[in-house]
C-alpha positions as CSV (number, residue, x, y, z in Angstrom):
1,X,139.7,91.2,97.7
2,X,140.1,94.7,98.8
3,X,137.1,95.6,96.4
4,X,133.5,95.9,97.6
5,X,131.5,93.7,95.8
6,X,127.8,94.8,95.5
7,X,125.0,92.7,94.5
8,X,122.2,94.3,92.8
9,X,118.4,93.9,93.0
10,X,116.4,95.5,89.9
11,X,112.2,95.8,91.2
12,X,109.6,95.8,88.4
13,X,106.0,95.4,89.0
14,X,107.5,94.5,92.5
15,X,109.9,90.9,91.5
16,X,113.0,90.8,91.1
17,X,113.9,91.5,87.6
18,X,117.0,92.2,84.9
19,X,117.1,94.1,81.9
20,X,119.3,94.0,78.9
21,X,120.9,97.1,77.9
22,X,118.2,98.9,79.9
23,X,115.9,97.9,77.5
24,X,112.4,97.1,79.8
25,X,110.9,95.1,76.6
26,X,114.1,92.5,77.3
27,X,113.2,91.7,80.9
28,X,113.7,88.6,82.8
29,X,112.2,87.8,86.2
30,X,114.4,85.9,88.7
31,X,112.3,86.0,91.8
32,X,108.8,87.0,92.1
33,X,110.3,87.5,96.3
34,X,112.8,90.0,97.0
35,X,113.3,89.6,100.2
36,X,114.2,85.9,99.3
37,X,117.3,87.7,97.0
38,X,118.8,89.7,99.8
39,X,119.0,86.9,102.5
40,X,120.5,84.8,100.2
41,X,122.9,88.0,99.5
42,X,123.2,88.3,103.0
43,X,123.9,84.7,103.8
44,X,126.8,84.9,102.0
45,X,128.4,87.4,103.8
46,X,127.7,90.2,101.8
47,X,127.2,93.8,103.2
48,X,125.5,95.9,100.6
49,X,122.9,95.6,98.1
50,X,122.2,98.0,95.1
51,X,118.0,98.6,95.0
52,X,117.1,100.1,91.9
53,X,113.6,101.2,91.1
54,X,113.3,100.4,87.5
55,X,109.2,101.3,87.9
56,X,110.5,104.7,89.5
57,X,113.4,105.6,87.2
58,X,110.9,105.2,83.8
59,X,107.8,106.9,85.7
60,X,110.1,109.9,87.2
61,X,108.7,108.9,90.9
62,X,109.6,106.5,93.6
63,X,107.3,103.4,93.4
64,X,108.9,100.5,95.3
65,X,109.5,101.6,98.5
66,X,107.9,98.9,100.1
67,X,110.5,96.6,99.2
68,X,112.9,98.7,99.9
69,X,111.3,99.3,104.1
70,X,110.9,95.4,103.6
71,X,114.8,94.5,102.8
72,X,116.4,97.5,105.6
73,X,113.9,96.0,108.1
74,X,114.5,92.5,107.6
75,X,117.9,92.3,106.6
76,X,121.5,93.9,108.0
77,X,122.2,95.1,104.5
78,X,123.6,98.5,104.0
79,X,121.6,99.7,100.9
80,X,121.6,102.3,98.4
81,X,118.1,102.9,96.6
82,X,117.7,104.5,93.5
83,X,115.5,105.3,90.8
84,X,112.7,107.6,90.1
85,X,114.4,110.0,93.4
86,X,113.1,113.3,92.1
87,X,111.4,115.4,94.3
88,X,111.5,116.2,98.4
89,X,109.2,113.9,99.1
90,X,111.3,110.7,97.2
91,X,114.4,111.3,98.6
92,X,112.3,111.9,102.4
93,X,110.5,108.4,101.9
94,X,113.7,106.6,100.3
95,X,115.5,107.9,103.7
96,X,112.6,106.9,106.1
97,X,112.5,103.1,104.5
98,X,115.8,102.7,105.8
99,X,118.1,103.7,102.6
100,X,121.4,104.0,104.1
101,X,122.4,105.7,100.8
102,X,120.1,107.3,97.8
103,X,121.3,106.4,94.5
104,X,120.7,109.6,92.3
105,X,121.5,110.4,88.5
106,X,118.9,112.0,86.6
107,X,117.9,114.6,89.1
108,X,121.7,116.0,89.2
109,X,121.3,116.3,85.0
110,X,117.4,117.9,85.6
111,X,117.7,119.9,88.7
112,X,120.9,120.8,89.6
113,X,119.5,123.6,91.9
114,X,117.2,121.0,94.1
115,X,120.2,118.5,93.6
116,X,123.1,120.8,95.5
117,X,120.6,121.8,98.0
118,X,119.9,118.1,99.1
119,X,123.5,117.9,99.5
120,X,123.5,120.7,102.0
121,X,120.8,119.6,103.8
122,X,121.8,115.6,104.0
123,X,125.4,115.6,103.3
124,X,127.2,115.1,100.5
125,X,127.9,111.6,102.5
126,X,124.4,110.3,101.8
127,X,124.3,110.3,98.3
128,X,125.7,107.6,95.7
129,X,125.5,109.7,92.3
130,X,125.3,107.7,89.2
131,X,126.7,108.0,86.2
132,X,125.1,106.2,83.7
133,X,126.9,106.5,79.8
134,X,125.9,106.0,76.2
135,X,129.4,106.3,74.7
136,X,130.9,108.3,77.5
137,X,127.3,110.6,77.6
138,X,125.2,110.4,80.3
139,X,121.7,109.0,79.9
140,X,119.0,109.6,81.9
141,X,115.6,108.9,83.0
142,X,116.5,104.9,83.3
143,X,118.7,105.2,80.8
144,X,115.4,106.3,78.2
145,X,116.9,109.8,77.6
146,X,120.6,110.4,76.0
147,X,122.3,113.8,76.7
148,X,125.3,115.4,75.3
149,X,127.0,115.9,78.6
150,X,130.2,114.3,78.6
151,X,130.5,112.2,81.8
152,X,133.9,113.2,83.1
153,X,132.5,116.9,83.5
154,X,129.5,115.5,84.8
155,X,131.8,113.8,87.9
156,X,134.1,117.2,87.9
157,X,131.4,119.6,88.7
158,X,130.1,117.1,91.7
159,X,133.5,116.0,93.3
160,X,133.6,119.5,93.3
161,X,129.9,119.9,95.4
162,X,131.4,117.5,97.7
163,X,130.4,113.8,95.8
164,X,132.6,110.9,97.1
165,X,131.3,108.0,96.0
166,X,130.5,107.5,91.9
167,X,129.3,104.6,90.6
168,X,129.4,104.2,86.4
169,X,127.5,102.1,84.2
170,X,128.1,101.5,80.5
171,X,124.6,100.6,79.5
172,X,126.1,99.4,76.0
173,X,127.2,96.6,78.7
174,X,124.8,96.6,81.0
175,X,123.0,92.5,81.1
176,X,125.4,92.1,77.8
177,X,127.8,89.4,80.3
178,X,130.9,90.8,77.6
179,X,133.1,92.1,80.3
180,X,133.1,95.9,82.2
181,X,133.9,98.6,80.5
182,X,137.9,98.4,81.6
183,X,138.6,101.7,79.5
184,X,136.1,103.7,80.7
185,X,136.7,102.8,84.2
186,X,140.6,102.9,84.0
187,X,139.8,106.6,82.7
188,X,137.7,107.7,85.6
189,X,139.9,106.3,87.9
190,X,142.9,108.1,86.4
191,X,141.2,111.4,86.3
192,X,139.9,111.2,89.9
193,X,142.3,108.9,92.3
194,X,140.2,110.2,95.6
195,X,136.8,109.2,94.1
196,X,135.6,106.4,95.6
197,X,134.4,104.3,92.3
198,X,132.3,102.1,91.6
199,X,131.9,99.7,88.5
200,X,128.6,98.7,87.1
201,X,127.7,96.8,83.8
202,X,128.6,94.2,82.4
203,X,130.4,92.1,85.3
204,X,130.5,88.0,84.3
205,X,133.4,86.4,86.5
206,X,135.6,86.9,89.3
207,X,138.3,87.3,87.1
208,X,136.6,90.5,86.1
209,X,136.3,92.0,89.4
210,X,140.1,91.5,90.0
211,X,140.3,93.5,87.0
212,X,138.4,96.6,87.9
213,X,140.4,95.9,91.6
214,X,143.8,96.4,89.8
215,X,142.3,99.5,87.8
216,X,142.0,100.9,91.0
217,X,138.3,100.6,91.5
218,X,136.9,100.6,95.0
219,X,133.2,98.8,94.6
220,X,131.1,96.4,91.9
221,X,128.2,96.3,91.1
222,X,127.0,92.8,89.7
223,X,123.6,91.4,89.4
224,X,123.3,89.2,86.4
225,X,126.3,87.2,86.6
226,X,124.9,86.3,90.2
227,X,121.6,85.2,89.0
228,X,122.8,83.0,85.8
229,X,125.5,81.3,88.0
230,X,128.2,82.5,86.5
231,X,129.6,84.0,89.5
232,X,128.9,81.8,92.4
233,X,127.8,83.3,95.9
234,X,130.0,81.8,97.6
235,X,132.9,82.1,95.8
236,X,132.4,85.7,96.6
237,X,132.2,84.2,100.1
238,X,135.9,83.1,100.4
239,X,137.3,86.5,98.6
């Protein structure tokens, strides 16, 4: 496959957890050991991991940084971290822990002035902005706050700022193991052929990811279909 696939790690209290729909009261913990996930990711042959912060995202503050120095120290996975990045000082210790990439969304929607400055200062390069959509509305705040801003402006006005990479969840879909959000993602792709885009949500099979491939989408983002075997590791081995 010419797609990137990219398993994903969700940290609560520290394990490795998923949510349904984003929902934190429909959790389910797959590893109480991290570190145990990525090697396993990594043994495989993968090359990048998605590290979200779902402690961070609902308290609006970074929180599992440990893990995250933990996995870029012990690993050679390129990772993206996000969740709960809102101030200086997040995005400075998500960058010192070894983040090769910092997964932002609700700080774009909140502070668009602190946002476009962090691009100047880091590059535009660094940054992996997510768009995460309630019927094609961005949500925010791990996905605990709905806004009216349509998500294809949301993309326009930071392709424009100098955003590369994208990656889009349909929480409707997110854990839901129904399929990705082919639409949506056809859409984007359509809109913006030089994005590099990223599918999130929803994910069960390989036959899905050939799917988003022929849509044109550069990068997946899978983590449940991983942990309830539906997609085997290394399957995604031999692709």
């Amino acid at each position: 496959m010419s797609i990137e696939v990219i398993p994903a790690i969700d940290i609560l209290n520290g394990k490795c957890v998923r949510l349904t729909q984003g929902d934190y009261s429909r959790q389910k913990i797959y590893n109480e050991h991290p570190l145990e996930v990525a090697r396993q990711f990594e043994d495989a042959g993968l090359k990048r991991l998605h590290l979200v912060d779902l402690d961070g995202a609902r308290q609006g503050t970074v929180k599992n940084w440990s893990v995250l120095e933990t996995l870029a120290g012990k690993t050679s996975l390129i990772i993206d971290f996000g969740g709960g990045i809102s101030s200086n000082k997040d995005l400075q210790i998500v960058f010192d822990s070894g983040a090769a990439f910092a997964s932002v969304g609700s700080i774009a929607v909140k502070d668009e002035i602190l946002f476009l400055e962090w691009l100047v200062k880091f590059g535009a390069a660094r940054f992996l902005l997510g768009a995460d959509v309630r019927k094609e509305k961005i949500s925010i705040s791990g996905w605990q706050e709905d806004t009216e801003i349509w998500v294809y402006d949301f993309l326009e006005k930071y392709i424009q700022a100098g955003i590369s990479r994208i990656f889009c969840t349909d929480i409707s879909l997110d854990g839901a193991m129904e399929g990705p959000s082919l639409d949506l993602y056809k859409n984007i792709v359509q809109k913006f052929p030089d994005l590099y885009f990223i599918a999130s949500g929803g994910i069960r099979s390989l036959d899905d990811i050939f799917k988003l491939e022929e849509l044109g989408c550069k990068g997946a983002i899978l983590g449940k279909a991983i942990y309830e075997g539906l997609i085997k590791l290394k399957d995604l081995a031999k692709c």
